[in-house]
Structures are given as structure tokens and as C-alpha cells.
N, C-alpha and C positions, 0 to 999 in steps of 0.2 A: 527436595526435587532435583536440586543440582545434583547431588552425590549420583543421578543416573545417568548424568553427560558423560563419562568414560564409558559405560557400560556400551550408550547408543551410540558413539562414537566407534568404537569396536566394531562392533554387528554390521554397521554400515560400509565402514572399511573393505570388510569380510563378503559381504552381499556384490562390493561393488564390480561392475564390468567394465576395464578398462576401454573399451572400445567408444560405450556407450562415455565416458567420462570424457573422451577425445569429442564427441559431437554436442554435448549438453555443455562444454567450455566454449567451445566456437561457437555458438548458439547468442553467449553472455559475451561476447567479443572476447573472448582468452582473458575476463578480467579477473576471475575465480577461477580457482582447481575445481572438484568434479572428485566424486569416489566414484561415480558412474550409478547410481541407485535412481530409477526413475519413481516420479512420486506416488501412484499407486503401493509400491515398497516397502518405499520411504515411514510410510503414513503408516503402515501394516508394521515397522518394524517399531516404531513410536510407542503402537496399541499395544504389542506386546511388553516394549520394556517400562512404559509407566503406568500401563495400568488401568485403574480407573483414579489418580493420581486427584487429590481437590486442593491444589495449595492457595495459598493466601497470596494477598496482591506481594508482597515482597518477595515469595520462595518462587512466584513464576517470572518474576523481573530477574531474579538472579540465574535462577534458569537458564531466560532468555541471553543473559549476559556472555552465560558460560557456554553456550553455542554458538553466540558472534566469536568468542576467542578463539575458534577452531579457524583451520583454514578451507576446509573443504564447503563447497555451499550448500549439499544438503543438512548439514546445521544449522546452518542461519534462516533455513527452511522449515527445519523441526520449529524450532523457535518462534519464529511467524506464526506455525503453524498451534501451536500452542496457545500465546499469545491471542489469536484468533477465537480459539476454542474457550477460552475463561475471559474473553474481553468485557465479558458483564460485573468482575468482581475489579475493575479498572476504575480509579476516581480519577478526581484532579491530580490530587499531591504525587497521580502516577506519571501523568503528562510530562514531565521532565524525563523520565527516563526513556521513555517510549520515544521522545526526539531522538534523543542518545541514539538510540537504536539504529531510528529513520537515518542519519548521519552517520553511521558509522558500515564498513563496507558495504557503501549504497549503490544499488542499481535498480531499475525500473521495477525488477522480480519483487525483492522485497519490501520494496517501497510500496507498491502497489496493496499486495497483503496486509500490509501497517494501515496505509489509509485509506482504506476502504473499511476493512473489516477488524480494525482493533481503533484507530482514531474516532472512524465514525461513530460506532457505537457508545464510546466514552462522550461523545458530543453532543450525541441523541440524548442520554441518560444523562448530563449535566452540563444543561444549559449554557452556564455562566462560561463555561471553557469556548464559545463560540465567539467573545472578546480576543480570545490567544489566537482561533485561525484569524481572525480581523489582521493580527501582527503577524501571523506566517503566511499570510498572501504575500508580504511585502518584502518577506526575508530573502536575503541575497543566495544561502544556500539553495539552490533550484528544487531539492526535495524536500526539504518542507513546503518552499508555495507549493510546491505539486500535490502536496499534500492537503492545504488547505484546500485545495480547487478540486482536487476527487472525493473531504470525508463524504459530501453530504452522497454519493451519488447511489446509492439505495434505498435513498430517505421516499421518493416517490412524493404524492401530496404532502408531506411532512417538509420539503427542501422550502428552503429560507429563499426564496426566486427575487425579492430582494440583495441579498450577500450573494448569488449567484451571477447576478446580472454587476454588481458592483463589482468580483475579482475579476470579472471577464474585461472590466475598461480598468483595470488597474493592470493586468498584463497584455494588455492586447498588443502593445508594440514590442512585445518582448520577445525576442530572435531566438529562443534555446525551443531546440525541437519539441523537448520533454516536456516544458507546459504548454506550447501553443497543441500539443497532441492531448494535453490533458485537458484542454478549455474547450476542444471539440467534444471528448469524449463526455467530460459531464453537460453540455449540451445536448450530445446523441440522447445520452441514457436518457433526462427528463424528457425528451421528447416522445418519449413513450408515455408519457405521464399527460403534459400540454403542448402537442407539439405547434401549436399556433402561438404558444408563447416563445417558444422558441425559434421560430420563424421571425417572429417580428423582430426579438433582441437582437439574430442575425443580421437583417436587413437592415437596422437600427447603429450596428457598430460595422458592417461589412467594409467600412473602409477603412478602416482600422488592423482588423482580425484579417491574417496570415492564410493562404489558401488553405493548409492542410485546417487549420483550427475549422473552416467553413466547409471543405470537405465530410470532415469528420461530424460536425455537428446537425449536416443537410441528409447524411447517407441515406436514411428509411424517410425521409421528405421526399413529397413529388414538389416539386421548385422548381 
């Protein structure tokens, strides 16, 4: 599956608009380059160069590896986006690298993609890995706790409101914008689920939890 990273590397190059590459970098604060390929594309150019592609947990990690080494971010994009697409043939013994990942040219973009819809999933489907977010609540890197604090947030009645309610008083005093916005938001989301559970927790840590966190966790509450 790697040997098709120059190919889509190319294509995207070739597709891209400078213009569009100058507003989708300011976008990311100018911390990535940009070919300019907007994702609708992006995604169209993917389907064409792999395919109906089924590799094995290894050939999509190395994959994944070979589009973080590019510089431009709709790589790291393809990749996610990959990653996303096969995260059901994802175990434990994959979980290290998938950090890797999270950690390496990180921003909100792709991080979010990882933990939601390739973490989450590996967490749903095996269990025993919901010991490891227990340890990436507490990690110093801000994208893995951010990480732990959003897999669950598609679980719906399936979310551990337990381990939810615990990384929210394990980061509550935590100053970095990135999780007190992530402790809102997986608050929001279940709130669609129980949101009087979610009320109480609030009112519960409210003197604790950061206005945006309470913001963000109250939006579709009348309160």
C-alpha cells in the first residue's frame, strides 16, 4: 500500500491551487504547507489511486507513516483518512503506533480524526485498551489526554459515564485551551444521549471547569 504514496503524492501536487493552499495554511495557523487540494478531492483522488486497496494492520500503519513524512497536510490527511476507513482491522499491538501518529505533526485536524474515529473504534472493539486511555488522561503530551477525553465520543449509551465523569475532574483545572474545549465537547456530544446527566456533572464540577469547558458542554441545554 505504501509504494502508492508517490503516486498520490504527485496527483495532489498537480490538483493543487495555490490560492486555496494560502487560506487552508492560515486556516492551521501557518503550521503546515498546504498543496491547496480541498477534501471533497482530496478523498476523490485517494479512491482513484488505491483503489479498493484491503491491507493488513501493518501495510496501513506503514502507509499511514509514509504520509506523515510528507510535508504537505493533505497527507497526513489521506492517512487519517485511511486509517479511519480500516480502523476495524486495528488491535492492541496497533495502539503504539497510532500514538506515534497522534504525536507527530500534531494539530487539532488530525488529531481529532485519530481520536474519534480510529482510537475510538480500537477501544470499542477491545476493551482491555480502555486501561491505556486511563494513562493518556494524564499524559503530559495535550494530544493524547485530548485524545483520551474524545475516543469515547460516539459511543452514545455504550460511553463509560463513569471514565467520563473521572477525566473531566482529572483535567478540570488544566489551563490548555485544547482540552478544556475537548471536556466540553465530549460533554455536548453525550448530552444528546443523557443530557440531565450531563447537567448534574456540570453543576457538580462547575467550580472547577473553565468557562469555555461549561460553555461548550451547556450549548443545546436550556440552563
Amino acid at each position: 500500500m505504501a509504494d502508492h504514496v508517490p503516486e498520490l503524492h504527485i496527483t495532489l501536487l498537480d490538483a493543487g491551487d495555490p490560492a486555496d493552499a494560502a487560506q487552508m495554511a492560515a486556516y492551521l495557523k501557518d503550521h503546515f504547507p498546504f498543496a491547496g487540494v480541498k477534501t471533497p478531492q482530496r478523498r476523490a483522488i485517494a479512491k482513484d489511486v488505491l483503489g479498493r486497496t484491503r491491507p493488513s494492520p501493518d501495510e496501513l500503519l506503514e502507509f499511514a507513516a509514509a504520509c506523515w513524512d510528507l510535508p504537505e497536510r493533505e497527507m497526513q490527511m489521506v492517512g487519517a483518512d485511511e486509517l479511519r476507513r480500516h480502523a476495524g482491522i486495528l488491535g492492541p499491538e496497533q495502539l503504539p503506533a497510532v500514538r506515534g501518529l497522534l504525536t507527530a505533526r500534531a494539530w487539532w485536524d488530525s488529531v481529532d480524526v485519530l481520536a474519534i474515529h480510529v482510537v475510538g473504534p480500537m477501544v470499542r472493539g477491545h476493551r482491555e485498551l480502555q486501561t491505556e486511555m486511563d494513562r493518556w488522561i494524564d499524559d503530559r503530551d495535550l494530544w493524547v489526554a485530548r485524545t483520551a477525553i474524545l475516543h469515547q465520543l460516539l459511543w452514545k449509551e455504550e460511553t463509560d459515564t463513569v471514565r467520563l465523569e473521572t477525566y473531566l475532574d482529572r483535567r478540570a483545572d488544566d489551563r490548555d485551551f485544547f482540552i478544556r474545549k475537548a471536556l466540553g465537547w465530549a460533554l455536548r456530544q453525550y448530552a444528546r444521549t443523557d443530557p440531565d446527566w450531563v447537567a448534574r456533572v456540570v453543576d457538580e464540577h462547575r467550580h472547577r471547569l473553565s468557562g469555555l469547558t461549561i460553555r461548550e458542554a451547556l450549548k443545546h441545554l436550556e440552563r
